[in-house]
N, C-alpha and C positions, 0 to 999 in steps of 0.2 A: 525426432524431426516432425515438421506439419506439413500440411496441406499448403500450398498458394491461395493466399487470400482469394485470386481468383478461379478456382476449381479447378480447371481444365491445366492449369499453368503448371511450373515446373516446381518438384520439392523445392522447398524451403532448407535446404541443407550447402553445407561446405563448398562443393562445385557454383554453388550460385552466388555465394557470398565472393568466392573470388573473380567471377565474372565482375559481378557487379561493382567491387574494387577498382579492381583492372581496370575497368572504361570511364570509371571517373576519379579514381585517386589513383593515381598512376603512381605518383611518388609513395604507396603504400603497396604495391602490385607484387611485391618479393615478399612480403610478408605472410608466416604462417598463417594459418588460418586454420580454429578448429571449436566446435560445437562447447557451449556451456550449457552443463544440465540445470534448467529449472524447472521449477512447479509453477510459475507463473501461466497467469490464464491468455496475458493478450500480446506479448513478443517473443519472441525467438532474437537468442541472442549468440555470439560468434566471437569469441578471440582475435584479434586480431595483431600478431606480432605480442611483443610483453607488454602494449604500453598500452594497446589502443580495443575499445570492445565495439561489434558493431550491433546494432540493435534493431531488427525488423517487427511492423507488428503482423499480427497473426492474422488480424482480420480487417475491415474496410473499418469498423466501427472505432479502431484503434490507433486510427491515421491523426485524427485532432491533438494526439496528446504527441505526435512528433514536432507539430509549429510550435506547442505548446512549450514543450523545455524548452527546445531552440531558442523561442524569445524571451522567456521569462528566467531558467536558470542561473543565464549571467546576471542578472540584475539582482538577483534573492540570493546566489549562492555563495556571495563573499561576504554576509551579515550573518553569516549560519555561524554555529560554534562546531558541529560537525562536518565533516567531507562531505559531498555531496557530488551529481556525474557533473561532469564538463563537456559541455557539447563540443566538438570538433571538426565537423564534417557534416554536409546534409546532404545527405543522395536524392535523387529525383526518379521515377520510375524509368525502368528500362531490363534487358536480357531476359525480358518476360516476365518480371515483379512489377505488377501493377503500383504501389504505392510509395509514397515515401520515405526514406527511413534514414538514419541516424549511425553518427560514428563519437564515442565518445572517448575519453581517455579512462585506461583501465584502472578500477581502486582496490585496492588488494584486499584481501578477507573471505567468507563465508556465512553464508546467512546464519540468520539465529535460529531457525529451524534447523538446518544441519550439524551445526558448529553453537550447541547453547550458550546465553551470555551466564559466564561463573559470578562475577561483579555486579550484584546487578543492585546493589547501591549504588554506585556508579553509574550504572545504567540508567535508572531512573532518576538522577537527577542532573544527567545530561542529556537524557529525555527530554524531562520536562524542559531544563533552559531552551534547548530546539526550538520547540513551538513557541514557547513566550519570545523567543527573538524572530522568530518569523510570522510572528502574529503584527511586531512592532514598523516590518518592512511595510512602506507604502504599497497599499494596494489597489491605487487609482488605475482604473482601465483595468484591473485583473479581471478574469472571468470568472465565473460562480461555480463553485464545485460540482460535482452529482453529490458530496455527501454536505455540503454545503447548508442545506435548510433543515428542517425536522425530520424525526427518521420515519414518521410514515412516508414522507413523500421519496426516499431513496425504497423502501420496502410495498409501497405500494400494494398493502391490505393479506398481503404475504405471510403476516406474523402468524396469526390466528392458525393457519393450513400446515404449515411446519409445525409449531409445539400440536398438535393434533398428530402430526405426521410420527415424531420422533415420540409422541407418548405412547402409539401403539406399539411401538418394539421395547417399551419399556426403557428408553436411554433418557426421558426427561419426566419430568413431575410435572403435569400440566398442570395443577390447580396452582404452584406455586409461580413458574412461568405466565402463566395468566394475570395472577394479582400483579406481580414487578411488571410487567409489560402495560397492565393500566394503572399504574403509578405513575409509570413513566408516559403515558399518556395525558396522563393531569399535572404535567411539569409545567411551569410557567418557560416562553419560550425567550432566544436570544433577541434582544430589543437591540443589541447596540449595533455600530456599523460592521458592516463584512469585513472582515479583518484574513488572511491571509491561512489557508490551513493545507496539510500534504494532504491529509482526507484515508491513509491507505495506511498507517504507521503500523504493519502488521511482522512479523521475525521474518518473512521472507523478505523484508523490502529495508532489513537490518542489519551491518554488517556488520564481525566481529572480528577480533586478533586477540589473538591469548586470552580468550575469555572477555574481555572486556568491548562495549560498544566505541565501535571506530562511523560508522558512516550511515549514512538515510541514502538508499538508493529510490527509484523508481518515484515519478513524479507525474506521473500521466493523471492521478487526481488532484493535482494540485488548483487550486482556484481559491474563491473567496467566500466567506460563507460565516456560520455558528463554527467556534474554535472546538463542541464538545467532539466531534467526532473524532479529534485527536486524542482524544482522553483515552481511548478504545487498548490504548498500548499498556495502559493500568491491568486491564486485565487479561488482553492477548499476553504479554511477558513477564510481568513482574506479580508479587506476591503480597498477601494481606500485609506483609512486615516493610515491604517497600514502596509500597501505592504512597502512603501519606511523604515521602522524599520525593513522589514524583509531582504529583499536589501541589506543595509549598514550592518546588521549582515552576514550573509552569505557571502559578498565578493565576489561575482562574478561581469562581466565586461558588459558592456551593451548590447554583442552582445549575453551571455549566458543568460540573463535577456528576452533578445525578445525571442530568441529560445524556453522558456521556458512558454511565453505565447502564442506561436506558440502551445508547446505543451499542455496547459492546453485546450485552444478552440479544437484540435483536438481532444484529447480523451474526452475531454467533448460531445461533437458532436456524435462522434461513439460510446462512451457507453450509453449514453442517447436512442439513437437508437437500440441499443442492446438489451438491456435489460430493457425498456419502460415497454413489459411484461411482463416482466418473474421477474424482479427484483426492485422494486421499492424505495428498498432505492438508490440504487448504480445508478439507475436512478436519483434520485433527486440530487445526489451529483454532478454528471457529469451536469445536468443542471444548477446546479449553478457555477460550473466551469467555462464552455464556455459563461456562460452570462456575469459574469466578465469577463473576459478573452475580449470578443467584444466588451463591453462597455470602459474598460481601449485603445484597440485598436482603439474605432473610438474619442477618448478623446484623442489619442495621448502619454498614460502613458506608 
């Protein structure tokens, strides 16, 4: 369980979640109610009866991406070739929770961190179709991602302090880190229009059944933006043998391809260093990001 976004307020656990049920879904008020563990950094999420999950976020800064599904998922999420959440419900603050938050209908599975994808030919190239089909959804009036633009401007001078950080305990190669990092500096950048990207397509935000990819949860970066940061799932999940099926699905050009392993090695690098202590799953995902990520780059992929 967490903290109340607002400090002094009440946990963020089971009792709260059925309060807050109770006084505005009345018709949901019988319903179980009980904790889902995740690694996620910005909601807390709750079971709700077999069908319905509800979703608080954790802090103030995590409020914008509740209007955000709200308005935008129905409109993006029946062009998708995967499941995606279904909004259901939008709570307003009240029983002492400051913010807004969310009732969605439940999709069955387990992330791809807990539950690895076995298929993952499969996987990657119902990956890739994903993004090439919601790259193709009208994006007039979307908003702009945070991973939307270049990756300094999401890393913000960051890169440099990390590969420094993790060379001293010996878990990176800086001289090699360094050269792919100003490679990927001298990328030429995305010139076309912002086009539609989840921005976050990481194994926790993956969902799986019997080994294979069933679903894309969690949309709070969703916006408009450069498509490479979606590339990022080339080397958070899948392998040197399966990137080029994820590739030739998704449709992008070689220079949004590098871009995108530009960006995998940098936020590999800086969340790995981020949150080494504090968060150890999201630690190991980023580590294995940026290790592909350097290995395809000193391979030439």
């Amino acid at each position: 369980m967490v903290d109340s976004p607002q400090g002094e307020g009440p946990v963020v656990g089971v009792p709260l979640v059925r309060r807050l049920v109770a006084a505005q879904f009345p018709r949901w008020s019988a319903l179980d109610v009980r904790e889902v563990e995740s690694a996620g950094t910005d909601h807390a999420m709750f079971r709700l009866g077999d069908e319905l999950v509800v979703r608080l976020p954790k802090a103030a800064w995590a409020v914008r991406q509740v209007e955000k599904e709200q308005r935008w998922l129905p409109r993006i999420g029946p062009h998708l070739p995967l499941a995606v959440p279904e909004p259901v419900g939008l709570g307003a603050p009240g029983e002492g929770f400051g913010l807004p938050w969310s009732v969605y209908r439940w999709i069955d599975g387990q992330d791809a961190f807990t539950a690895p994808v076995t298929d993952l030919a499969h996987a990657a190239t119902a990956l890739g179709r994903f993004g090439a089909a919601l790259r193709r959804v009208d994006a007039t009036g979307g908003p702009a991602s945070f991973r939307g633009g270049p990756v300094t401007a999401w890393e913000e001078g960051g890169m440099p302090g990390a590969i420094r950080a993790l060379a001293a305990t010996g878990d990176l190669d800086a001289d090699a880190a360094t050269d792919a990092w100003e490679r990927t500096l001298a990328l030429p950048q995305w010139r076309g229009e912002a086009v539609w990207v989840h921005a976050d397509l990481l194994p926790g935000n993956l969902l799986t059944r019997d080994g294979r990819l069933h679903a894309v949860i969690d949309f709070g970066g969703l916006g408009t933006g450069d498509p490479a940061c979606d590339m990022m799932a080339a080397w958070s999940l899948l392998t040197a043998g399966t990137r080029p099926l994820f590739r030739e699905a998704a449709e992008v050009d070689d220079a949004t391809w590098a871009r995108g392993r530009g960006w995998a090695l940098c936020w590999g690098v800086v969340t790995e260093d981020h949150y080494r202590s504090t968060n150890p799953v999201l630690a190991a995902v980023a580590r294995r990001t940026r290790t592909e990520a350097l290995a395809d780059h000193l391979a030439g992929g």
